[in-house]
C-alpha positions in Angstrom: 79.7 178.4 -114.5 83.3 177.3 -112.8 86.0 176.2 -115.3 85.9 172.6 -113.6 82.5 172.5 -114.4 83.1 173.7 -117.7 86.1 171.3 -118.3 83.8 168.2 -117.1 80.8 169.0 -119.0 83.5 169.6 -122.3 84.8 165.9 -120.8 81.6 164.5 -120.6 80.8 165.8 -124.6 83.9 164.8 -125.7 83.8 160.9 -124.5 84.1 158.6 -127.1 81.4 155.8 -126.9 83.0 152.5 -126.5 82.5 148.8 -126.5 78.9 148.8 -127.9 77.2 146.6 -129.9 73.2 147.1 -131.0 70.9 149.7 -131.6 69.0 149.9 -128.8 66.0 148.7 -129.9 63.7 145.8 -127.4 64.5 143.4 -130.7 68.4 144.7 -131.0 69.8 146.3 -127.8 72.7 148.2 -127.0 75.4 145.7 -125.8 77.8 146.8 -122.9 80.5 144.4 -121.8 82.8 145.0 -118.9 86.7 146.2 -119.8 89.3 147.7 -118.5 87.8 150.6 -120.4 84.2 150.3 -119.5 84.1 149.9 -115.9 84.0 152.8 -112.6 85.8 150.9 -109.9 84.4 151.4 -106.5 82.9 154.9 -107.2 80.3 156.9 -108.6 81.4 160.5 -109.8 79.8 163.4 -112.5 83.1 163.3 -113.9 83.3 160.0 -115.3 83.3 160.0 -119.0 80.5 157.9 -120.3 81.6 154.6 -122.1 77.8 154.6 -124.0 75.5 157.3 -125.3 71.7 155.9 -125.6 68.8 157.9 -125.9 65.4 158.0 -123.7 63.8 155.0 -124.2 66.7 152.8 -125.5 67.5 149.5 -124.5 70.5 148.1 -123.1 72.2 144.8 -122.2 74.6 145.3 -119.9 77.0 142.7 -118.1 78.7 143.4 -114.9 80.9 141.3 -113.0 81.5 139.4 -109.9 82.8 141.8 -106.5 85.9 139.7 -105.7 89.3 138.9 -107.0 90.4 136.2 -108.7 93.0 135.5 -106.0 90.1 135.1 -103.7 87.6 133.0 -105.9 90.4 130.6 -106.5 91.6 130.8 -102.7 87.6 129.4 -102.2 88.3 126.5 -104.4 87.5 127.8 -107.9 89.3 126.6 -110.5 91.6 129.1 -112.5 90.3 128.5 -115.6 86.4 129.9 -114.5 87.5 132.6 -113.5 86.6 135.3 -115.9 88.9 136.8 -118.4 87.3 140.3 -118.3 87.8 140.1 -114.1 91.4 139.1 -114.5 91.9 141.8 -117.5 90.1 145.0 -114.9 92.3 143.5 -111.7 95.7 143.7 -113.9 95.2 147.0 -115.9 92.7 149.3 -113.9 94.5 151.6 -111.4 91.6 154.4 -111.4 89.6 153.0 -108.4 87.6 154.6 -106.6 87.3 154.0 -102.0 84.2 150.9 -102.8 85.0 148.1 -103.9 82.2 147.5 -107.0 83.1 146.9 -110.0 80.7 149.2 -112.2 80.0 148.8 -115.4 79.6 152.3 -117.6 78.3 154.9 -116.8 75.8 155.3 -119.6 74.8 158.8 -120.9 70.9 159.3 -121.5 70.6 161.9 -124.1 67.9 164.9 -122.9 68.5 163.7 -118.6 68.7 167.0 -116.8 69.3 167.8 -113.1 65.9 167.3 -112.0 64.4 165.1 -113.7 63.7 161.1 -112.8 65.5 158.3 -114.7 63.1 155.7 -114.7 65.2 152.4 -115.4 62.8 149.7 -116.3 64.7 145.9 -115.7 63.6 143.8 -118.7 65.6 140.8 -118.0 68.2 139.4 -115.6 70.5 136.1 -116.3 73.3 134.6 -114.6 76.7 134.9 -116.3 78.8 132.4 -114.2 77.1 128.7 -112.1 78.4 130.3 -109.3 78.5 132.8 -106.7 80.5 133.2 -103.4 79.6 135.0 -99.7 81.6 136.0 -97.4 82.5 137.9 -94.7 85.7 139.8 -92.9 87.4 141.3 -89.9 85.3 144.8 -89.1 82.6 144.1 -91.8 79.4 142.8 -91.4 76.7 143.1 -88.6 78.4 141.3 -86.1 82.1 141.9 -86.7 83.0 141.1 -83.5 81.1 137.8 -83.6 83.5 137.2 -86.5 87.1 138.7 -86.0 87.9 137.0 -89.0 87.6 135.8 -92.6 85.5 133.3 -95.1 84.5 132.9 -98.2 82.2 130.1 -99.4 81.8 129.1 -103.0 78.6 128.2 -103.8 76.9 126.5 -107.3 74.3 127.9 -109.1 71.6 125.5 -111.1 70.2 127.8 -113.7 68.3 125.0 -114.9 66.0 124.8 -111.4 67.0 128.0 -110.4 68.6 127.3 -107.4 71.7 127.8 -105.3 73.2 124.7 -103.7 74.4 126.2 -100.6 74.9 122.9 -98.7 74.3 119.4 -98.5 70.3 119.7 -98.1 70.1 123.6 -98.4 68.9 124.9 -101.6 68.3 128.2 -101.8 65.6 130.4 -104.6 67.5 132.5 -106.9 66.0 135.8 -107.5 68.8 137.4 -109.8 69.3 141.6 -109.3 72.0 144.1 -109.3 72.7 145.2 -105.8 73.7 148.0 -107.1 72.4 150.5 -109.8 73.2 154.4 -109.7 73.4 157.4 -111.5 76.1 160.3 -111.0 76.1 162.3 -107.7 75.9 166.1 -107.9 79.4 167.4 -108.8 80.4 169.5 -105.9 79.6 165.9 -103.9 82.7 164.9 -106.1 84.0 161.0 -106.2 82.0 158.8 -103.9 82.2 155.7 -102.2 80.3 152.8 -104.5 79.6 151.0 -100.7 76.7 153.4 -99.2 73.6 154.4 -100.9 72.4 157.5 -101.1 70.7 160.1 -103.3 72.0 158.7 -106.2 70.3 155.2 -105.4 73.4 153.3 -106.3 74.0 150.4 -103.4 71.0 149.7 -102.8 71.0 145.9 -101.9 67.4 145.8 -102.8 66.5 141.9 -103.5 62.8 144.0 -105.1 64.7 144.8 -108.2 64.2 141.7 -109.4 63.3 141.3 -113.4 60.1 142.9 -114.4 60.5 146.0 -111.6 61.1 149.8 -112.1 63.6 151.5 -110.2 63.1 155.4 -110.3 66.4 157.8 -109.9 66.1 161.7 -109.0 69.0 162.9 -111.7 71.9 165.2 -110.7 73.8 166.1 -113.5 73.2 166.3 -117.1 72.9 162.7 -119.1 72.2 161.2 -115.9 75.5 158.8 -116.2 74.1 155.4 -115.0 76.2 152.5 -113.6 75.4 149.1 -112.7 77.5 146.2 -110.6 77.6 144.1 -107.7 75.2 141.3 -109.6 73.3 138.9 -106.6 71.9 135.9 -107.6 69.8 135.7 -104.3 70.3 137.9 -101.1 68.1 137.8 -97.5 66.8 141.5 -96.3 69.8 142.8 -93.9 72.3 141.2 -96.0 74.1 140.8 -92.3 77.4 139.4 -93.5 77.8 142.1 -95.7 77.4 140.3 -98.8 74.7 138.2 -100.8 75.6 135.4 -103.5 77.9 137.5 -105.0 77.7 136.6 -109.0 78.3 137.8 -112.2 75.2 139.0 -114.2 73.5 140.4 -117.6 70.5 142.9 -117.2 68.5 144.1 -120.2 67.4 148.0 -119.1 65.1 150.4 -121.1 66.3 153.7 -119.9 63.9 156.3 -119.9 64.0 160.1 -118.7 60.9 161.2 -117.2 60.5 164.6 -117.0 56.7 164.6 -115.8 58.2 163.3 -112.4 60.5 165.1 -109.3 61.9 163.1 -106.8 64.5 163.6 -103.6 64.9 159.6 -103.0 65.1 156.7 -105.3 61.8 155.0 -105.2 60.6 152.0 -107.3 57.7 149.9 -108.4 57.0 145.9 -108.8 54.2 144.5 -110.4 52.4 144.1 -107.1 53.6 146.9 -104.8 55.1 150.4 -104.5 58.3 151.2 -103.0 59.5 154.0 -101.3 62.9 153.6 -99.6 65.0 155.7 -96.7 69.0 155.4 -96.7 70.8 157.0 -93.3 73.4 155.9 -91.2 71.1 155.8 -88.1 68.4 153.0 -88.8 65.9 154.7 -86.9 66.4 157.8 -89.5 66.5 155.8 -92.6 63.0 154.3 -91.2 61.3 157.9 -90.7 62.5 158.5 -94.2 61.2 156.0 -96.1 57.7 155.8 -94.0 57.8 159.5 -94.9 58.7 158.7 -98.5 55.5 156.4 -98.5 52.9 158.9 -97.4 54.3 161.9 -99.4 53.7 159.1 -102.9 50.3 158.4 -101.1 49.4 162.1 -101.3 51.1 162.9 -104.5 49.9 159.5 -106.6 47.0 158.5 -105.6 44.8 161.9 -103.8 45.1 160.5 -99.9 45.2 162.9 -97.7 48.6 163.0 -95.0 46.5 161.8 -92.4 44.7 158.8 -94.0 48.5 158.2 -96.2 49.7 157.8 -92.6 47.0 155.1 -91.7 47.5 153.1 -94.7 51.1 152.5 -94.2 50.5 151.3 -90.9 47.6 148.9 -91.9 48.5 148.1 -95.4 52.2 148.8 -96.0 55.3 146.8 -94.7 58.9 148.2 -93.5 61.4 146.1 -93.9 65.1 146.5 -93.7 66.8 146.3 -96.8 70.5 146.2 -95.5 72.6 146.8 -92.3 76.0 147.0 -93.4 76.7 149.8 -96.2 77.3 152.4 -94.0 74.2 154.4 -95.2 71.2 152.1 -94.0 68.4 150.8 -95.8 64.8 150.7 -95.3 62.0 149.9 -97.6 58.0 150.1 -97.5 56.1 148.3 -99.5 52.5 149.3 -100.5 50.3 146.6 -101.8 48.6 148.1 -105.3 45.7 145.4 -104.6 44.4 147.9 -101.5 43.8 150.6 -104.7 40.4 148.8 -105.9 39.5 150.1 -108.6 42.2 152.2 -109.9 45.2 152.6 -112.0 47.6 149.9 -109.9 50.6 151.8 -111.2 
């Protein structure tokens, strides 16, 4: 072993646990509130020192925090005093940032997650922190940047109550709260990366799935796994073309549990009525083969199809749909009915 890897895995054992509250039970869960001390800025990296230490199966409530500034929220017409304290405390005092521009909360250390194995991150619960949420867009961003050489953002309220976002006068729009993104550590030699594209490491994902109630499944790269969640969406459309969703603050209850029984290459994830398998490339056509791919290898693996009938039953039964177009790495996702499985163990 190199002595970086020795002096990040003695980094890693020697991080203190901070700004926790609970024990990590379903009835009392860990608590983990955004800080200047509890937050990865725009990057996901196996040197990070974890700000919580849970075990396999714990539960966690975590709060993350709104992707803007508050120069820009209040620019949109917010007033000063809802912008949150913990977003104006991480935009004065944090100057380790990383190239994205997500605030993370964490990362979290699972005891006993080893290069290898799968986390399995089960989302218990999702709420809305703030009644609102902004999109936007900007010069070179988006799908059609040169449709829009320019920039705006657009505040928008949220009505928790009926559970909708008031977009405009007679446009409402459903929430369906998730964290676009939601990540464990890349291998170490891929050093700091970029919080913006997805990858191995699942991360930015922008899959409006996740809701409450779904499993998202990480392959883990380096020892305790060192989750991270951000970039909360209170609702998002697949493609997310203007390169952002209604961007929000959130809380998300997670029971983190290491799966050793289970090897993956690509993040993959389950709802209560479907399977997911997902590809993430910069060339769309790529991501696509990936994720179809992805599909019929958890046909063969799961559920005893052979290649050739895995390969029919995605085209009759499963759907590909983009999941976004403007992170750089792609996204694609197929979806797999568990209804077709009659008479067998829907998971």
């Amino acid at each position: 072993m190199s002595l970086a890897r020795l002096s990040a895995t003695a980094l890693l054992l020697a991080a203190p646990v901070l700004a926790q509250t609970g024990s990590g039970t379903a009835a009392d869960p860990y608590r983990l509130k955004p800080t200047p001390k509890t937050v990865a800025w725009g990057y996901y990296d196996a040197t990070t020192p974890p700000v919580l230490r849970v075990r396999s199966g714990d539960v966690v409530e975590v709060q993350t925090l709104i992707t803007s500034s508050p120069a820009r929220l209040e620019g949109a017409g917010l007033p000063a005093g809802q912008v949150e304290k913990a977003l104006r405390d991480i935009h004065a005092e944090v100057t380790n940032k990383g190239p994205g521009g997500h605030i993370l909360t964490g990362p979290i250390f699972v005891e006993g997650a080893e290069p290898g194995d799968v986390l399995e991150v089960r989302i218990q619960a999702i709420r809305l922190a703030v009644p609102y949420a902004y999109n936007g867009f900007r010069p070179g961003a988006g799908f059609l940047p040169e449709d829009f050489p320019y920039a705006r953002t657009k505040l928008i309220t949220l009505d928790e109550e009926r559970m909708v976002a008031r977009f405009g006068p007679g446009v409402e729009i459903p929430l369906r709260p998730f964290f676009g993104s939601m990540g464990v550590a890349p291998p170490e030699v891929n050093g700091r990366i970029s919080s913006a594209p997805p990858w191995i490491h699942a991360g930015n994902l922008d899959n409006k799935e996740l809701v409450a109630g779904t499993t998202l499944y990480i392959p883990v790269h380096v020892k305790g796994a060192l989750f991270e969640v951000g970039d909360g969406h209170a609702s998002q459309g697949n493609g997310e073309v203007d390169i952002t969703a209604l961007e929000t603050s959130l809380v998300g209850t997670f029971q983190l549990v290491v799966r050793k029984d289970k090897h993956l290459r690509w993040p993959r994830a389950e709802t209560p009525s479907h399977l997911i398998t997902m590809g993430l490339h910069e060339d769309l056509h790529e991501a696509t083969r990936m994720a179809v791919r992805e599909m019929i290898d958890l046909l063969v693996s799961e559920k005893g199809l052979s290649r050739d009938d895995a390969y029919m039953l995605t085209s009759v039964a499963g759907d590909v749909d983009i999941t976004q177009l403007v992170d750089g790495n792609k996204g694609v996702h197929v979806m797999m009915p568990k209804a077709v499985f009659v008479g067998q163990d829907k998971r």
